[in-house]
PyMOL CGO cylinders between C-alpha atoms (Angstrom):
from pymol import cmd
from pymol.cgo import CYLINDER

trace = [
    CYLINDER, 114.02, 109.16, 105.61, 111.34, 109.10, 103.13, 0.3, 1, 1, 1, 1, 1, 1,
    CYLINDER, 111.34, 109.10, 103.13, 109.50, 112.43, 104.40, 0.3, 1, 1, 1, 1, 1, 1,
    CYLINDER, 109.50, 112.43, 104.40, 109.21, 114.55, 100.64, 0.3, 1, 1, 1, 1, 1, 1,
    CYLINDER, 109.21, 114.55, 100.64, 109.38, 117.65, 100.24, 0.3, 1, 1, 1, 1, 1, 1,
    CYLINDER, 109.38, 117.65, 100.24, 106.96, 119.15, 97.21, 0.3, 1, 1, 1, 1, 1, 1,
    CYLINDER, 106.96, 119.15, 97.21, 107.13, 122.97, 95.83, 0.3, 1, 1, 1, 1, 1, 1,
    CYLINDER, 107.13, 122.97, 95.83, 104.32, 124.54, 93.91, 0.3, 1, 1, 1, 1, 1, 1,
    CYLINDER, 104.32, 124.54, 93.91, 104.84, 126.45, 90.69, 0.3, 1, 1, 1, 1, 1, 1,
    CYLINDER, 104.84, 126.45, 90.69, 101.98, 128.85, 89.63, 0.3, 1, 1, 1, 1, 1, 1,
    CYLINDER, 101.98, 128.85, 89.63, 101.18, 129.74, 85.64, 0.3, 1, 1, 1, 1, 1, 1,
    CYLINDER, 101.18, 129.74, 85.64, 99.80, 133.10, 85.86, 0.3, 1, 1, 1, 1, 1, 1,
    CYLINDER, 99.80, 133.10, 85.86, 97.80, 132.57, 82.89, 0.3, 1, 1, 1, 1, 1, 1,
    CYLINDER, 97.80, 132.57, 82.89, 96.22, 129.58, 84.28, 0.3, 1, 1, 1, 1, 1, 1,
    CYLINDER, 96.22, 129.58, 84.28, 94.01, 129.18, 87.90, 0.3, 1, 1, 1, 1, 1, 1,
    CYLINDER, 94.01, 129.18, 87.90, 95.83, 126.16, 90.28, 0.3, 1, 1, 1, 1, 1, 1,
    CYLINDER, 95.83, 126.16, 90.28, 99.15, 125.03, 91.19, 0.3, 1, 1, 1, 1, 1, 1,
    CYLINDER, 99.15, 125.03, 91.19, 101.39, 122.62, 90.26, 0.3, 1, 1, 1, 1, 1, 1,
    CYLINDER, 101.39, 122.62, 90.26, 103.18, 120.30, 92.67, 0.3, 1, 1, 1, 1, 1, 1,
    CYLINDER, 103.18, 120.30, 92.67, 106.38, 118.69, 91.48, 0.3, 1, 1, 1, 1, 1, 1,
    CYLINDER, 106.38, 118.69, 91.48, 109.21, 116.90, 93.87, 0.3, 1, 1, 1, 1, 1, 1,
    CYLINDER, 109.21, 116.90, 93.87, 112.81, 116.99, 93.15, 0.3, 1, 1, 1, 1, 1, 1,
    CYLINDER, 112.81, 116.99, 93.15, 113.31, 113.45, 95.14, 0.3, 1, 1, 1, 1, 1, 1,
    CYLINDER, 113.31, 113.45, 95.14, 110.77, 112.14, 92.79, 0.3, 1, 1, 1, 1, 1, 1,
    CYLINDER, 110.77, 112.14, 92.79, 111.16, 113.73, 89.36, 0.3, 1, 1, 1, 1, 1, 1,
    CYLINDER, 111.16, 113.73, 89.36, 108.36, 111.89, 88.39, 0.3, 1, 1, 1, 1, 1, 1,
    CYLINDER, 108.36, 111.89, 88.39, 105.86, 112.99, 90.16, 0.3, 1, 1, 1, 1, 1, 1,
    CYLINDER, 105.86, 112.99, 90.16, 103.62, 115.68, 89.22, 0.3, 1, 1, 1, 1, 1, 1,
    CYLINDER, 103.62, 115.68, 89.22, 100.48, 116.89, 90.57, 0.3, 1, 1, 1, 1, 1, 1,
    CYLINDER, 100.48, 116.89, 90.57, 97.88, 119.56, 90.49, 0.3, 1, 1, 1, 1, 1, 1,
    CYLINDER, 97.88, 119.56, 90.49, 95.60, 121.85, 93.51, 0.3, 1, 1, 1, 1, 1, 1,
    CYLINDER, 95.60, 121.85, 93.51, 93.05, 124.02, 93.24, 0.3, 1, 1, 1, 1, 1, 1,
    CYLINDER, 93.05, 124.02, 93.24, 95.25, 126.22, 95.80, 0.3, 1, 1, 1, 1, 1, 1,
    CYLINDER, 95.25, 126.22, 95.80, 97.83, 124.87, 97.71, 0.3, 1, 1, 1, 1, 1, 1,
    CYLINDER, 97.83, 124.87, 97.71, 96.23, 123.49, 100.88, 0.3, 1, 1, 1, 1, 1, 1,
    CYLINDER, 96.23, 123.49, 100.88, 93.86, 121.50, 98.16, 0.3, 1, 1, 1, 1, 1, 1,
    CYLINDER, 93.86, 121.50, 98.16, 97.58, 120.72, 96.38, 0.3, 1, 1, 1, 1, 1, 1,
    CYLINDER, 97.58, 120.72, 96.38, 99.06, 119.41, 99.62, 0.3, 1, 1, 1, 1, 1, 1,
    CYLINDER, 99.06, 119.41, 99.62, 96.03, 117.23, 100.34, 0.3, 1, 1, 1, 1, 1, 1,
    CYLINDER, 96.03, 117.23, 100.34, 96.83, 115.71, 97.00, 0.3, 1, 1, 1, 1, 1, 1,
    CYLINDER, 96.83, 115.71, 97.00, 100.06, 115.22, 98.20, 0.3, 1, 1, 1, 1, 1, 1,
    CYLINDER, 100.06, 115.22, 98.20, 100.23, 111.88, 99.28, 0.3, 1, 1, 1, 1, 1, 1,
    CYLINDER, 100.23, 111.88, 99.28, 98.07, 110.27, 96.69, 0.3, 1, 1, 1, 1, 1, 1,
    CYLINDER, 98.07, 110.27, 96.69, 100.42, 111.84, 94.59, 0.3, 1, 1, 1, 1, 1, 1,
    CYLINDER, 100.42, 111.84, 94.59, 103.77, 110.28, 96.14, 0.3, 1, 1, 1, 1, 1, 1,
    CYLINDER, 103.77, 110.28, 96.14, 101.98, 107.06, 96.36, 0.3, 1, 1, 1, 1, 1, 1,
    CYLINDER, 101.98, 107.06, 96.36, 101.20, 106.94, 92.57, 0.3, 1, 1, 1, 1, 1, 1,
    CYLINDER, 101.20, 106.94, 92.57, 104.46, 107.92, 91.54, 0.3, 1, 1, 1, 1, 1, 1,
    CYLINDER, 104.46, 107.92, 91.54, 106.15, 104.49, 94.15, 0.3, 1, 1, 1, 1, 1, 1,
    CYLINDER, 106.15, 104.49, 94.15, 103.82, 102.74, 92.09, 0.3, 1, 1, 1, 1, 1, 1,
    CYLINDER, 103.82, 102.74, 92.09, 105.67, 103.90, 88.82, 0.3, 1, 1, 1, 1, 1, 1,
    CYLINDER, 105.67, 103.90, 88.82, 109.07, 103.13, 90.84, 0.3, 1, 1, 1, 1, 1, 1,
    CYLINDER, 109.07, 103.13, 90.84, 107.95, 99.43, 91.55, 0.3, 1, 1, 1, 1, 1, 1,
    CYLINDER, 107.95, 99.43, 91.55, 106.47, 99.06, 88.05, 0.3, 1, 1, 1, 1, 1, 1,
    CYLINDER, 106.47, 99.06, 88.05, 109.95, 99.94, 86.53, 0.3, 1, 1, 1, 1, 1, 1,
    CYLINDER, 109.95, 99.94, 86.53, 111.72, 97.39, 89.41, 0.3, 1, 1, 1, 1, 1, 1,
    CYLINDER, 111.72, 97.39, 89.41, 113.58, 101.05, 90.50, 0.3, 1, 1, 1, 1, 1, 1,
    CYLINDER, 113.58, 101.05, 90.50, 114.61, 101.63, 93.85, 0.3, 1, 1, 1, 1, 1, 1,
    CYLINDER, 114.61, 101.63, 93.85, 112.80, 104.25, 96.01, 0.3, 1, 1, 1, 1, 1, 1,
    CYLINDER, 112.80, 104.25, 96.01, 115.29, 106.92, 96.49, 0.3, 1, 1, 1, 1, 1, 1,
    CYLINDER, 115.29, 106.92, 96.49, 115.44, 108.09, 100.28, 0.3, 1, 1, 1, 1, 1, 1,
    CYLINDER, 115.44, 108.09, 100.28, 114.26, 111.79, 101.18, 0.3, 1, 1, 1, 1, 1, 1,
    CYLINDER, 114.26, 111.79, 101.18, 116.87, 114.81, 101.29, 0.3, 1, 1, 1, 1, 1, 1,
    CYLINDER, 116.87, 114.81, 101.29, 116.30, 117.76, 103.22, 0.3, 1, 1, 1, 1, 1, 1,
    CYLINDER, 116.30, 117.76, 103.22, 113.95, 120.39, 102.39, 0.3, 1, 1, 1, 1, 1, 1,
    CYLINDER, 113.95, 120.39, 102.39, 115.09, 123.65, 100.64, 0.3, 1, 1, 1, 1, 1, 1,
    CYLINDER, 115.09, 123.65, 100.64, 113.46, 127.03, 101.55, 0.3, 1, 1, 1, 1, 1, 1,
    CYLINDER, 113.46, 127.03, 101.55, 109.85, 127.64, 99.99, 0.3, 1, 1, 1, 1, 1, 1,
    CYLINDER, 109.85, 127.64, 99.99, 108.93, 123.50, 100.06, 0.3, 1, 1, 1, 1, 1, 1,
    CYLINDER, 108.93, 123.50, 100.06, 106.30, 121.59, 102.00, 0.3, 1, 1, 1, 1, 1, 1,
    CYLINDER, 106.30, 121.59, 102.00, 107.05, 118.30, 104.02, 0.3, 1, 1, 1, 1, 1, 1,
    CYLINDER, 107.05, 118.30, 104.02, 104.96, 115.57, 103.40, 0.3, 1, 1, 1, 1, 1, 1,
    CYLINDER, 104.96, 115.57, 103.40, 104.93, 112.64, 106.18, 0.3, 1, 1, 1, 1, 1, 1,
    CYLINDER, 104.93, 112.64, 106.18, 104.25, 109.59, 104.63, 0.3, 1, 1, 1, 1, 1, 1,
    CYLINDER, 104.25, 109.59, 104.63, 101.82, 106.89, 106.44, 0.3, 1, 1, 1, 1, 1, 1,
    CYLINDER, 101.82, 106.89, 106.44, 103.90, 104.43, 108.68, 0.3, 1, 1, 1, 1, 1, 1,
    CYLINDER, 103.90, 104.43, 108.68, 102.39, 101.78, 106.02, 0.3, 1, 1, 1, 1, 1, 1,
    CYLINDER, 102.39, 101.78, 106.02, 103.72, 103.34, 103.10, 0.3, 1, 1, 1, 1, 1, 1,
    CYLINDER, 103.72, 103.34, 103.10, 106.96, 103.72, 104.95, 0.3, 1, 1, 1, 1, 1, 1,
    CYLINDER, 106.96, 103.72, 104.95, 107.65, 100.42, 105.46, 0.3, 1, 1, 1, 1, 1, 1,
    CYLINDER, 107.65, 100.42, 105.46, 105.90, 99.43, 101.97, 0.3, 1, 1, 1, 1, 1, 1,
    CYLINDER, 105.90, 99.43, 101.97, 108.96, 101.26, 100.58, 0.3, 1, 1, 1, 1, 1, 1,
    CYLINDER, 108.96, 101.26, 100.58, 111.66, 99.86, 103.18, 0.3, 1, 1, 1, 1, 1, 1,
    CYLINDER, 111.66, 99.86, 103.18, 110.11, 96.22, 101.87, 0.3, 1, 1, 1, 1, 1, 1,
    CYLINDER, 110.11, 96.22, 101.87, 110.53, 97.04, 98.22, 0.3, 1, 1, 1, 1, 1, 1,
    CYLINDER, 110.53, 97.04, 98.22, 114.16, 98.69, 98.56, 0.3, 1, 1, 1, 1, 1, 1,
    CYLINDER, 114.16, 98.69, 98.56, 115.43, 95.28, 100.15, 0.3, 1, 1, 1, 1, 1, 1,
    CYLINDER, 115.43, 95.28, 100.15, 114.00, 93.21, 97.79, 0.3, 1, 1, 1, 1, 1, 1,
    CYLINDER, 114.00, 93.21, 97.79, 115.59, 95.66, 95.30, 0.3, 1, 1, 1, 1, 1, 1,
    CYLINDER, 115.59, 95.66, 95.30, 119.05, 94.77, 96.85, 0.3, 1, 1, 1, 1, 1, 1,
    CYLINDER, 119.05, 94.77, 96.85, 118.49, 91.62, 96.58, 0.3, 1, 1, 1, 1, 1, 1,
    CYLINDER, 118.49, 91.62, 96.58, 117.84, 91.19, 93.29, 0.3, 1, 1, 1, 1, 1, 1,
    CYLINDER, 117.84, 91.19, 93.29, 114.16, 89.80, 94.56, 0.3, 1, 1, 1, 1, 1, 1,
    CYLINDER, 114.16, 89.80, 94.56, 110.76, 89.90, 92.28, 0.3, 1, 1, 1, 1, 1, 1,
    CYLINDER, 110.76, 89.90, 92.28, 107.24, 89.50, 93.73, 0.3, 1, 1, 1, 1, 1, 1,
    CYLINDER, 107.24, 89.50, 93.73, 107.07, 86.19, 92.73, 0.3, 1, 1, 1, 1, 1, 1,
    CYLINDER, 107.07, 86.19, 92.73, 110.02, 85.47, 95.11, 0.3, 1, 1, 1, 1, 1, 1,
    CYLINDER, 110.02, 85.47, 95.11, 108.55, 87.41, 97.81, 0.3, 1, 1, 1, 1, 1, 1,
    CYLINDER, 108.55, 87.41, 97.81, 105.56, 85.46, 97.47, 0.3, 1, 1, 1, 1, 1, 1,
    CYLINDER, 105.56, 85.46, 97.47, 107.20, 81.79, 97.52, 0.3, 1, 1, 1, 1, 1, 1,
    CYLINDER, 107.20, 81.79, 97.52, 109.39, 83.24, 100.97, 0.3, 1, 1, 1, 1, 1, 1,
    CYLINDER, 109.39, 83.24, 100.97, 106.34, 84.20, 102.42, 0.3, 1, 1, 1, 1, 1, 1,
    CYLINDER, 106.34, 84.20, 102.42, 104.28, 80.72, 101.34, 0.3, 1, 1, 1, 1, 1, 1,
    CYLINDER, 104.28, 80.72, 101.34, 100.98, 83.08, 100.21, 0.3, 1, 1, 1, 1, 1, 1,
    CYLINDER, 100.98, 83.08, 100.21, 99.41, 83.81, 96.70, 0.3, 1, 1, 1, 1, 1, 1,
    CYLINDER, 99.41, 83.81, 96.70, 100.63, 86.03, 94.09, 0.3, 1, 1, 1, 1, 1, 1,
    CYLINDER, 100.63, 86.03, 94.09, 97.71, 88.55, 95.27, 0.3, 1, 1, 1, 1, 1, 1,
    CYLINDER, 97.71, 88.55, 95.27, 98.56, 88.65, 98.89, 0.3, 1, 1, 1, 1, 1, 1,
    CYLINDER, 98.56, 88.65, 98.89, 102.89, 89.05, 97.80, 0.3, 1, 1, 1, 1, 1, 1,
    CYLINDER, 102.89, 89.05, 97.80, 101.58, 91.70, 95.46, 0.3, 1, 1, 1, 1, 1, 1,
    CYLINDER, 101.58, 91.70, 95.46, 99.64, 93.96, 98.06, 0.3, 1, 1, 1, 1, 1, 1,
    CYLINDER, 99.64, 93.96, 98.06, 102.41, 93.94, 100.28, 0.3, 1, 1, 1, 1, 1, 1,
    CYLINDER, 102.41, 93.94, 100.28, 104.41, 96.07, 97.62, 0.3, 1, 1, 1, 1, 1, 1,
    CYLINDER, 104.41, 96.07, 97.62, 101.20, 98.02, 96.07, 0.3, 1, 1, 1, 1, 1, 1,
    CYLINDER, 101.20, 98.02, 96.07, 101.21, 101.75, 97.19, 0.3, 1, 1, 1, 1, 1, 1,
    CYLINDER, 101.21, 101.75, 97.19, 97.99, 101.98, 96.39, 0.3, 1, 1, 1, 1, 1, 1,
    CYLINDER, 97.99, 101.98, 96.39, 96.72, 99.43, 98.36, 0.3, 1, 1, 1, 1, 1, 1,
    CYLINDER, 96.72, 99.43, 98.36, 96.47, 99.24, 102.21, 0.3, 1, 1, 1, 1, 1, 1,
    CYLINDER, 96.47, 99.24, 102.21, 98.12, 96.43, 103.98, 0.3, 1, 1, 1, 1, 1, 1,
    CYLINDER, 98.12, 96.43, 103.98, 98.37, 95.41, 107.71, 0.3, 1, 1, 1, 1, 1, 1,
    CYLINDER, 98.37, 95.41, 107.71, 101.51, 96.13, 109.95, 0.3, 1, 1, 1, 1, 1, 1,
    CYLINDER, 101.51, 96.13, 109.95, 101.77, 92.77, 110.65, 0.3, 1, 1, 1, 1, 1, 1,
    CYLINDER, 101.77, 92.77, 110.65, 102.00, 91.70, 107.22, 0.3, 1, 1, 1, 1, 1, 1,
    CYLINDER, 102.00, 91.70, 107.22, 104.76, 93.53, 106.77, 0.3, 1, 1, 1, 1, 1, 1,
    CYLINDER, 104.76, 93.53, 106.77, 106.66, 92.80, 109.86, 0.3, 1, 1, 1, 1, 1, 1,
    CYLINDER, 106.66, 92.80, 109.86, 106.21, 89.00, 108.68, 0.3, 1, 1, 1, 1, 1, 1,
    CYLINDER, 106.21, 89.00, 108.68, 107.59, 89.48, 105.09, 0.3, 1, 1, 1, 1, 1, 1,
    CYLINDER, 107.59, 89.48, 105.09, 110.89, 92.23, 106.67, 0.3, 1, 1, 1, 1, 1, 1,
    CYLINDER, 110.89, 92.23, 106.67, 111.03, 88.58, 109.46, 0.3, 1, 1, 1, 1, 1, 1,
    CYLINDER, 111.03, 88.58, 109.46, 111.13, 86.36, 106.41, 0.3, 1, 1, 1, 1, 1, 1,
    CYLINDER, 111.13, 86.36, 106.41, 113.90, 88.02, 105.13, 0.3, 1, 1, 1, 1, 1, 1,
    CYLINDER, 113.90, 88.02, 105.13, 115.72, 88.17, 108.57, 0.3, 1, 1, 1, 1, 1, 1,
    CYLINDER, 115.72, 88.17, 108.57, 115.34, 91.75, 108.75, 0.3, 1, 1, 1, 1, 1, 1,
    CYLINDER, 115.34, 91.75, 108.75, 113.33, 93.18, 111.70, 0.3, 1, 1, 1, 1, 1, 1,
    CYLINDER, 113.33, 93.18, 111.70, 110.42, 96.46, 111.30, 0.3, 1, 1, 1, 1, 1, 1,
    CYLINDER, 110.42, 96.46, 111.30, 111.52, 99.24, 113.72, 0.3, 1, 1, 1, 1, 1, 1,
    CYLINDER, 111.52, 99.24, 113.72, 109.15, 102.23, 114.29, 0.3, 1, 1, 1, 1, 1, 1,
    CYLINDER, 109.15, 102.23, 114.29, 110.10, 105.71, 116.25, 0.3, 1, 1, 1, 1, 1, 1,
    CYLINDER, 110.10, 105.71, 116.25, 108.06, 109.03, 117.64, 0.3, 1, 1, 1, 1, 1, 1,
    CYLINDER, 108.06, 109.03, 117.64, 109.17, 112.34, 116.99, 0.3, 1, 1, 1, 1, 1, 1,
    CYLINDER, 109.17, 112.34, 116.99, 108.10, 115.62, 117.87, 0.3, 1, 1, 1, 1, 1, 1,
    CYLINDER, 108.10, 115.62, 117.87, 105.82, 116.84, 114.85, 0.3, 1, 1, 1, 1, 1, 1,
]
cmd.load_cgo(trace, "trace")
């Protein structure tokens, strides 16, 4: 659902590669080489959600990836950071209404959306509860 896919492009004139993500136009990012550009990866997502929640624009969901591109699985946290923001997108919902559902400061309603910043599970679940909506997590094979 919201596992990326990133491809590299590589300037011949210039040492490094280039990481760009057609789900997420906006992001762009840079490697040494590409295992250091896929460890970058992920920082690199998360910056460019924080663009999408500065702008109040949904988080468009994952397509498949095309020949040549690299997955990128997303923390569980950041996962449901994103399912939070796209329902309060739908409904039309700020931070500052999140906050006065969930009875807790403007900080703590602001973390709970902040990609860059680490919240707890059980936050979350209690802010998707809140909004009658309930946090569902699966295994896969990797």
């Amino acid at each position: 659902m919201y596992d990326y896919a990133i491809r590299f492009e590589e300037d011949g004139t210039a040492p490094g590669v280039a990481v760009f993500c057609r789900d997420l136009p906006q992001l762009n990012s840079y490697g040494d080489n590409r295992e250091h550009a896929i460890s970058e990866a992920i920082d690199a997502i998360e910056s460019t959600l924080s663009l999408y929640a500065d702008q109040r624009w949904m988080i468009p969901e994952a397509t498949s990836a095309k020949e040549g591109e690299v997955v990128i699985h997303l923390p569980a946290v950041t996962v449901a950071k994103i399912a939070l923001w796209n329902e309060m997108m739908a409904r039309g919902m700020r931070k500052a209404d999140l906050c006065r559902l969930l009875g807790v400061s403007q900080t703590q309603g602001d973390r709970l959306v902040d990609f860059l910043h680490t919240s707890k599970m059980e936050q979350l679940e209690s802010a998707f509860a809140a909004m009658g909506k309930r946090l569902s997590i699966s295994v896969e094979a990797a």
